[in-house]
C-alpha positions in Angstrom: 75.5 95.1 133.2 75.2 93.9 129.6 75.7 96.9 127.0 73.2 96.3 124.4 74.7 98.2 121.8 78.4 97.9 122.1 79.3 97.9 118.7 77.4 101.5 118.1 79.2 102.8 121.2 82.7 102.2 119.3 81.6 103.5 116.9 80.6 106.9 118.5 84.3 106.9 120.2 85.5 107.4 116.9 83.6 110.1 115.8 85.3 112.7 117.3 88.3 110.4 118.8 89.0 112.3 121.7 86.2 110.6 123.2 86.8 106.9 122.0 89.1 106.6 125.7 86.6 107.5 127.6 83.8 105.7 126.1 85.3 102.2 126.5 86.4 103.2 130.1 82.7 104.3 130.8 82.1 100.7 128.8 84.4 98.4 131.3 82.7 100.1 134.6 79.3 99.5 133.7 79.8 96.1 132.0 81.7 94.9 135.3 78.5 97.0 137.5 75.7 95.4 138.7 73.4 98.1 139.3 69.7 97.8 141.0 68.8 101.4 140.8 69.9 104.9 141.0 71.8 105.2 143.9 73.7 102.0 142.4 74.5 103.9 139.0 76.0 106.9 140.8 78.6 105.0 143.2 79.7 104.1 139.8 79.4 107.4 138.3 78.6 110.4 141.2 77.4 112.3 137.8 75.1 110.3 136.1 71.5 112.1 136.4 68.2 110.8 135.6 66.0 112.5 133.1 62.5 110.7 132.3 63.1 107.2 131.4 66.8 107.5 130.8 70.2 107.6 132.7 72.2 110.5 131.3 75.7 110.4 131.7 78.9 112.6 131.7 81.7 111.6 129.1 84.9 112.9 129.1 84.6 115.2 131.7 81.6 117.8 130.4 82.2 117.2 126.9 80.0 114.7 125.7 76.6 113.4 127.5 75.8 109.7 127.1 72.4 109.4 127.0 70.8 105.0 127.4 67.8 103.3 128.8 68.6 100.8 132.0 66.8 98.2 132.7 67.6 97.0 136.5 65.9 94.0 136.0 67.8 92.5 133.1 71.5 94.1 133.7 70.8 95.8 130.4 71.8 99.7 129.5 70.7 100.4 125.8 72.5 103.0 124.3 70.3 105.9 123.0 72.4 108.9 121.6 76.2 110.0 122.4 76.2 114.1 122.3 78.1 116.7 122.4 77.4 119.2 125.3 76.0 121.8 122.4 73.9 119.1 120.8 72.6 117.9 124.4 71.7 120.9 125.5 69.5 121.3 122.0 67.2 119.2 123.9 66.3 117.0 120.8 67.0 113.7 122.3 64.4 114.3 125.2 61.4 113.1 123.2 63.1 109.2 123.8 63.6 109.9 127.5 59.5 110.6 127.8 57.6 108.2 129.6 54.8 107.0 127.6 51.7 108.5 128.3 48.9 105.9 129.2 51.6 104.8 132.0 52.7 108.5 133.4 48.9 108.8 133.4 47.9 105.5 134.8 50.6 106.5 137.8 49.0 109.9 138.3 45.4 108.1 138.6 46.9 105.3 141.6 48.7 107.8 143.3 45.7 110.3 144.1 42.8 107.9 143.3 40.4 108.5 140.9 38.0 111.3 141.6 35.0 110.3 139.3 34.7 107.5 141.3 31.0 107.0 142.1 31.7 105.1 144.8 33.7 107.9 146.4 32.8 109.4 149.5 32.9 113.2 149.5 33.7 115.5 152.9 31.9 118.4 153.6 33.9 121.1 154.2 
């Protein structure tokens, strides 16, 4: 996987430093990954946990939440927001893990059909 944004992840390491260690060690293991989808991701890291359209994972034990956008496709992971656990659990970064909503509503439409459908037959109960 290609990090996007590496330069920003340093960065973030140094501000607070304890973290810096962990960040690049999170860094190396998904740079040297080759992930295809979730399942991928979390024999790399058993903790990392989906939340809309990002990957969010666990830095430094519990401390700090790495939240980034992976693209399967491409090998890309594009770094969104490094938190700490108090700021994370804010829940201000969530608003850049939503789906966008013509798509979440196009998916909800192909999954159960579209009932204004004139062409739809109706069963009589």
């Amino acid at each position: 996987m290609l990090t996007v944004t590496e330069a920003r992840l340093v960065s973030h390491g140094r501000e607070p430093p304890i973290a810096e260690n962990a960040l690049l060690r999170w860094a190396a293991l998904a740079k040297a990954a080759q992930w295809r989808n979730l399942i991928d991701v979390r024999k790399t890291f058993s903790h990392a946990d989906p939340v809309g359209i990002c990957i969010v994972f666990n830095i430094k034990g519990n401390d700090f939440r790495l939240i980034t956008g992976v693209d399967y496709g491409l090998q890309v992971v594009t770094l969104k927001h490094f938190l700490t656990h108090a700021k994370y659990d804010r829940g201000g970064w969530k608003k850049d893990c939503q789906k966008p909503a013509l798509e979440s509503q196009q998916v909800r439409k192909a999954s159960r059909g579209h009932p204004a459908s004139p062409h739809r037959k109706r069963r009589r109960t």
